[in-house]
C-alpha positions as CSV (number, residue, x, y, z in Angstrom):
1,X,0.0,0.0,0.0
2,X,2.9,2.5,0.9
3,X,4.9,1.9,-2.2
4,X,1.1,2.4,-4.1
5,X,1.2,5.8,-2.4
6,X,4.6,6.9,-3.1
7,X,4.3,5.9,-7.0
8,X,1.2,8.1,-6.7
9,X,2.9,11.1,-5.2
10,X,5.8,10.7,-7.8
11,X,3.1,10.5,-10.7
12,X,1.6,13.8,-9.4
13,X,4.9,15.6,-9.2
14,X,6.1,14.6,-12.2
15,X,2.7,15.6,-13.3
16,X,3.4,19.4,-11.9
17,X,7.0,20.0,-13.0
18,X,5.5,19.1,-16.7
19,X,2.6,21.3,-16.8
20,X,4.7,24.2,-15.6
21,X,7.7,23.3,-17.9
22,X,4.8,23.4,-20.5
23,X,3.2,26.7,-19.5
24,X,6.3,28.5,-19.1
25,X,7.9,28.0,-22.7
26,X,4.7,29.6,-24.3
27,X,4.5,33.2,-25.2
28,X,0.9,35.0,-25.0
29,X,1.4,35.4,-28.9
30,X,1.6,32.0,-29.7
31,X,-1.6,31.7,-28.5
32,X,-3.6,35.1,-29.6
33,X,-2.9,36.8,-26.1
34,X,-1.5,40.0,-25.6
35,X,1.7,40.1,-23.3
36,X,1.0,43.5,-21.5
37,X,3.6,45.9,-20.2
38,X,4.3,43.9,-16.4
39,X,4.9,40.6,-17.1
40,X,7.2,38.8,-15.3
41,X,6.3,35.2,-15.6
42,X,7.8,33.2,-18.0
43,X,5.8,31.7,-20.7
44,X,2.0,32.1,-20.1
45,X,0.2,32.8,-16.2
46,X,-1.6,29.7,-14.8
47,X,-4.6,31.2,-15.2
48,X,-4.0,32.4,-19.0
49,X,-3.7,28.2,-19.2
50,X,-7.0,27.8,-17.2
51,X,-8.3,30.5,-19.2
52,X,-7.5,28.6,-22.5
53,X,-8.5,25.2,-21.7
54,X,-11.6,26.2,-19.9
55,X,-10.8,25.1,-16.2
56,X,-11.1,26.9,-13.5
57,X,-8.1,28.8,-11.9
58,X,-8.1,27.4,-8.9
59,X,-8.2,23.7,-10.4
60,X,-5.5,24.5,-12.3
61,X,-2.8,25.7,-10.0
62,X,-3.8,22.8,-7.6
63,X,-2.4,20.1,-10.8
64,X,0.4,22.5,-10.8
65,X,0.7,22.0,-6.7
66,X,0.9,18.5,-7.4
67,X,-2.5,18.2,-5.1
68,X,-4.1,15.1,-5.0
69,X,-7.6,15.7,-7.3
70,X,-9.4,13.7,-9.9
71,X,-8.2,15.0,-13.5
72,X,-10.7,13.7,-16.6
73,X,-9.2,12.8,-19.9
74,X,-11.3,15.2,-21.4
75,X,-10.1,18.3,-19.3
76,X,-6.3,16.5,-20.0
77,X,-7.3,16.5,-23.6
78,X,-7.9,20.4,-23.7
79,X,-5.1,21.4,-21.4
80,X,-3.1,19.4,-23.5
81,X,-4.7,21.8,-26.6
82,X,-4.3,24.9,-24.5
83,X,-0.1,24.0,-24.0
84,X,0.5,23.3,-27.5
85,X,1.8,19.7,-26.8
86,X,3.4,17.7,-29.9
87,X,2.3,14.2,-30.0
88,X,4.9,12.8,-27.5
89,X,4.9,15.6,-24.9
90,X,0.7,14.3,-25.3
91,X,1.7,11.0,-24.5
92,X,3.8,11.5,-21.7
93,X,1.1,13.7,-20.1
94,X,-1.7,11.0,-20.5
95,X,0.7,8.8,-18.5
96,X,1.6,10.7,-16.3
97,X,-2.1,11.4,-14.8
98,X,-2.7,7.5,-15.4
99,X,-5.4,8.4,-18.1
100,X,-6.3,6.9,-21.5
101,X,-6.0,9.6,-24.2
102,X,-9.7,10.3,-25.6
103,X,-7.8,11.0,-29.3
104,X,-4.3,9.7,-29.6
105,X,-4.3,10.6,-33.0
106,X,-4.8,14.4,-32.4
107,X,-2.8,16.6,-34.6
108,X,-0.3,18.8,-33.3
109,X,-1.5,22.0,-32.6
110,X,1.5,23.5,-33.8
111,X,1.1,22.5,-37.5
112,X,-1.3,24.9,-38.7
113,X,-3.1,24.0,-42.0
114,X,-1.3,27.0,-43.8
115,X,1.7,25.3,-42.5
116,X,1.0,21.8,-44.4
117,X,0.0,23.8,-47.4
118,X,3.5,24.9,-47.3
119,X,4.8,21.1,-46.8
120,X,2.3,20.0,-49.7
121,X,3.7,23.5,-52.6
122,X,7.3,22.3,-51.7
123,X,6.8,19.3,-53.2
124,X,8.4,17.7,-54.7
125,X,11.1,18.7,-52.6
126,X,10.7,16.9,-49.6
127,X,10.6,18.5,-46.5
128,X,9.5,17.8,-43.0
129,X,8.6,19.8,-39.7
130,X,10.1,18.4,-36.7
131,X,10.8,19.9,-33.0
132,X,14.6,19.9,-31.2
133,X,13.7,16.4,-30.1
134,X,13.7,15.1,-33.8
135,X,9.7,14.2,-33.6
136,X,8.6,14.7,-37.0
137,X,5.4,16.6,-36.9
138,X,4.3,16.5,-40.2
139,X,5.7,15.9,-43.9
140,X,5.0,16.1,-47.5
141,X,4.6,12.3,-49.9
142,X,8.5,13.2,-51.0
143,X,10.2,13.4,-47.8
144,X,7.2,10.5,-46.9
145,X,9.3,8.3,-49.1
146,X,12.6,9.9,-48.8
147,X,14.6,7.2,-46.4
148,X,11.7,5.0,-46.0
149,X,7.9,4.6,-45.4
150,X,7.0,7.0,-43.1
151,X,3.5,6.1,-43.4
152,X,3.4,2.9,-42.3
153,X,5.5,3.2,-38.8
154,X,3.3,4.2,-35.9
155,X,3.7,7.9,-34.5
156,X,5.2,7.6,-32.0
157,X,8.8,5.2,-34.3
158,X,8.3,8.7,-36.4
159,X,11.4,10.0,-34.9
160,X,14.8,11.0,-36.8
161,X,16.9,9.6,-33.7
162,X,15.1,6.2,-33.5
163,X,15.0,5.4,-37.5
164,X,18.7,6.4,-37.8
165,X,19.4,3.9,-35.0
166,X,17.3,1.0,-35.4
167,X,15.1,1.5,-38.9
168,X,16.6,-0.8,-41.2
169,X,15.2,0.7,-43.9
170,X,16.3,3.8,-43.3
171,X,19.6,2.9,-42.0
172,X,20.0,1.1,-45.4
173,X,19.3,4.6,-47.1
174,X,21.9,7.0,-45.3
175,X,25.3,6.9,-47.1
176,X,28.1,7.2,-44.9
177,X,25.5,5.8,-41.8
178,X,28.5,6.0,-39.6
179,X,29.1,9.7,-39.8
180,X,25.6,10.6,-40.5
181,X,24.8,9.1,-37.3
182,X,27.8,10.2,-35.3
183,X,26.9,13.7,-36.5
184,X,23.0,13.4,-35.4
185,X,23.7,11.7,-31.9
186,X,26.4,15.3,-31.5
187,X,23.3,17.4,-32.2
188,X,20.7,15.9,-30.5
189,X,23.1,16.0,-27.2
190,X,23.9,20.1,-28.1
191,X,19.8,20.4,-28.0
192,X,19.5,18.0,-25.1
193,X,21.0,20.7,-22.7
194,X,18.3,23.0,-22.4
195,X,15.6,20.0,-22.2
196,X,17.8,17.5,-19.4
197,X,14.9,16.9,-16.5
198,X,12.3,17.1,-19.1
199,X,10.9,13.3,-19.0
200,X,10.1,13.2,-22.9
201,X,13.8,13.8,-23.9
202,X,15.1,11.3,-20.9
203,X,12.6,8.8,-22.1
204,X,13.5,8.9,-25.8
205,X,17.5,8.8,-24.1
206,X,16.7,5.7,-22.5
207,X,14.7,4.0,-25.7
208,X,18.1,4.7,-27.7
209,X,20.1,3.5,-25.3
210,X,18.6,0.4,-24.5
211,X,17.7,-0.5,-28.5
212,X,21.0,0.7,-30.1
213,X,24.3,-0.1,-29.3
214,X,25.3,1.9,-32.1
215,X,24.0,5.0,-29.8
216,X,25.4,4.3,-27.0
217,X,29.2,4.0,-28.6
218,X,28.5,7.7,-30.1
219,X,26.8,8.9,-27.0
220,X,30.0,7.8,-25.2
221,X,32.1,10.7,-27.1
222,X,30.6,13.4,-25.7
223,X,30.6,15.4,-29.0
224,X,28.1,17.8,-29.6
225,X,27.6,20.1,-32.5
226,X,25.4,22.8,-33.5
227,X,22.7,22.9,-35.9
228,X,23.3,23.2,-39.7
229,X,22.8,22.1,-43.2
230,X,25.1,20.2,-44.9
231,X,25.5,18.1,-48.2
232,X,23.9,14.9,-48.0
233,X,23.8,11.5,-50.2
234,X,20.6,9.8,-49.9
235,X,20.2,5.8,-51.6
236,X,16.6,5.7,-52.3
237,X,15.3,2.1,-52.7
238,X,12.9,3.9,-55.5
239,X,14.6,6.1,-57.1
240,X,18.6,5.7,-56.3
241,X,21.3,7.9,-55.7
242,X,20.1,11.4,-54.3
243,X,22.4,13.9,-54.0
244,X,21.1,16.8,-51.7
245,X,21.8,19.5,-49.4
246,X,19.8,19.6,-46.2
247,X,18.7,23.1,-44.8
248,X,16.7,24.0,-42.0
249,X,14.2,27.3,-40.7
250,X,13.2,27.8,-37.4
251,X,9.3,28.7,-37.1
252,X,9.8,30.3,-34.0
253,X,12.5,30.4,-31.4
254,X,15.7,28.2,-32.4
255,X,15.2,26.1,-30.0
256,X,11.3,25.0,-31.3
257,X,9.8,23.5,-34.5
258,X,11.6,23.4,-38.0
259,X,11.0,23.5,-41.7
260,X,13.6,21.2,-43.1
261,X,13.4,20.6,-46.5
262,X,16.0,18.3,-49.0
263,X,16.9,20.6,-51.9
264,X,19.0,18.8,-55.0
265,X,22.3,19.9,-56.1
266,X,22.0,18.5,-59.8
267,X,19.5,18.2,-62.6
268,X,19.6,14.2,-62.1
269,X,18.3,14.3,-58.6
270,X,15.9,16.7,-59.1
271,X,14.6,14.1,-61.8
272,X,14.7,11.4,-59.6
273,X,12.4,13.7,-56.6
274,X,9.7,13.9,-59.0
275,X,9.8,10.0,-59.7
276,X,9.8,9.7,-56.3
277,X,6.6,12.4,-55.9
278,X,4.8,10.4,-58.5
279,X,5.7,7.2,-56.5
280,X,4.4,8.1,-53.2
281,X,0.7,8.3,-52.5
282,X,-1.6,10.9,-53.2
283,X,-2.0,11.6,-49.2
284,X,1.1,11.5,-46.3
């Protein structure tokens, strides 16, 4: 019965630090409010949240105090809305309040449909949006097709970290996989630092860890290197050889959500993209 209570009182801790983590990364413009002239609290007031997800104040701040109330999946669901959570950060926050998630397949807020009309006109460049932790949010039928089938791996396998590690697939696809993957494992350890007691990034750690040991030989060095695009050689299993240069745009601050997009170098592989758009299927 004790250890019951203590798992409890961990879950609603945990619970806390993550809705404040949450709150306080948010401006008021991201979400149509306007941030006044006194502000001092970082990110967005707990009762701007309330305010947003259509709870009361009072309730709010006590899932903050890590108090020990009844939370419904479908208040979870629009807090959840109200902090702008990507699919994993959703996830994580269904688990922690011991809760089944009343629509796991819920877009990510972020991804605005201008923004996936943006994804779709780029075509057939491919190009992807995906946060610092290397979930990709959304994506256009090129980039859908580009390493391998995004479409058939479940949301949650749709990361850049995990495929390069364990996707055989897209493993096969990478030239140079050695350095390409040295070089990813550096970047995602430069982003890491600002996100270290935030459980989504220590969980996805500890899924690398324990499925590659690949990562954890790379992780060992220590290296870490900033963001940047760079000239990359992409083996297609439809189309062949790809040669590319990989850029990258920030939607917001640098630390947030990013356009990258797969631009070819030569008139061949800009031949071989529109195979590959013609390929893929009429809907990523």
């Amino acid at each position: 019965m004790t250890t019951m209570v203590q798992e409890s009182d961990v879950r609603r801790h945990e619970l806390a630090g993550f809705l404040r983590s949450r709150r306080e990364r948010i401006t008021p413009e991201q979400v149509g409010l306007p941030r006044g002239r006194r502000r001092r609290t970082p990110g967005l007031r707990r009762e701007e949240v309330a305010h947003l997800a259509t709870v009361g104040v009072t309730w709010y701040t006590w899932l903050e105090q890590a108090r020990d109330i009844q939370v419904s999946p479908q208040v979870l669901d629009a807090i959840a809305r109200a902090l702008l959570l990507d699919p994993s950060e959703r996830t994580h926050l269904f688990a922690l309040a011991g809760a089944t998630d009343p629509a796991p397949g819920t877009p990510c807020p972020t991804i605005t449909p201008s923004l996936r009309q943006m994804l779709v006109q780029l075509e057939p460049i491919p190009a992807c949006i995906m946060n610092s932790r290397y979930d990709i949010l959304a994506y256009n039928r090129t980039y859908g097709r580009l390493f391998c089938d995004l479409d058939s791996l479940p949301p949650e396998d749709r990361n850049c970290m995990i495929m390069a590690f364990t996707n055989d697939d897209w493993r096969a696809a990478v030239v140079d996989l050695a350095d390409a993957n040295r070089m990813m494992a550096a970047k995602f350890r430069a982003s890491m630092a600002e996100h270290l007691a935030e459980p989504a990034w220590k969980a996805l750690l500890g899924r690398l860890e324990r499925s590659s040991p690949a990562f954890r030989e790379v992780w060992a060095r220590h290296e870490v290197v900033g963001q940047s695009g760079r000239t990359k050689l992409i083996r297609n299993a439809h189309v062949g050889l790809l040669h590319l240069e990989h850029n990258n745009l920030w939607l917001g601050p640098a630390a947030g959500p990013r356009l990258v997009s797969y631009t070819p170098l030569d008139v061949e592989s800009r031949e071989r993209l529109e195979k590959l758009q013609a390929f893929a299927p009429a809907e990523a």
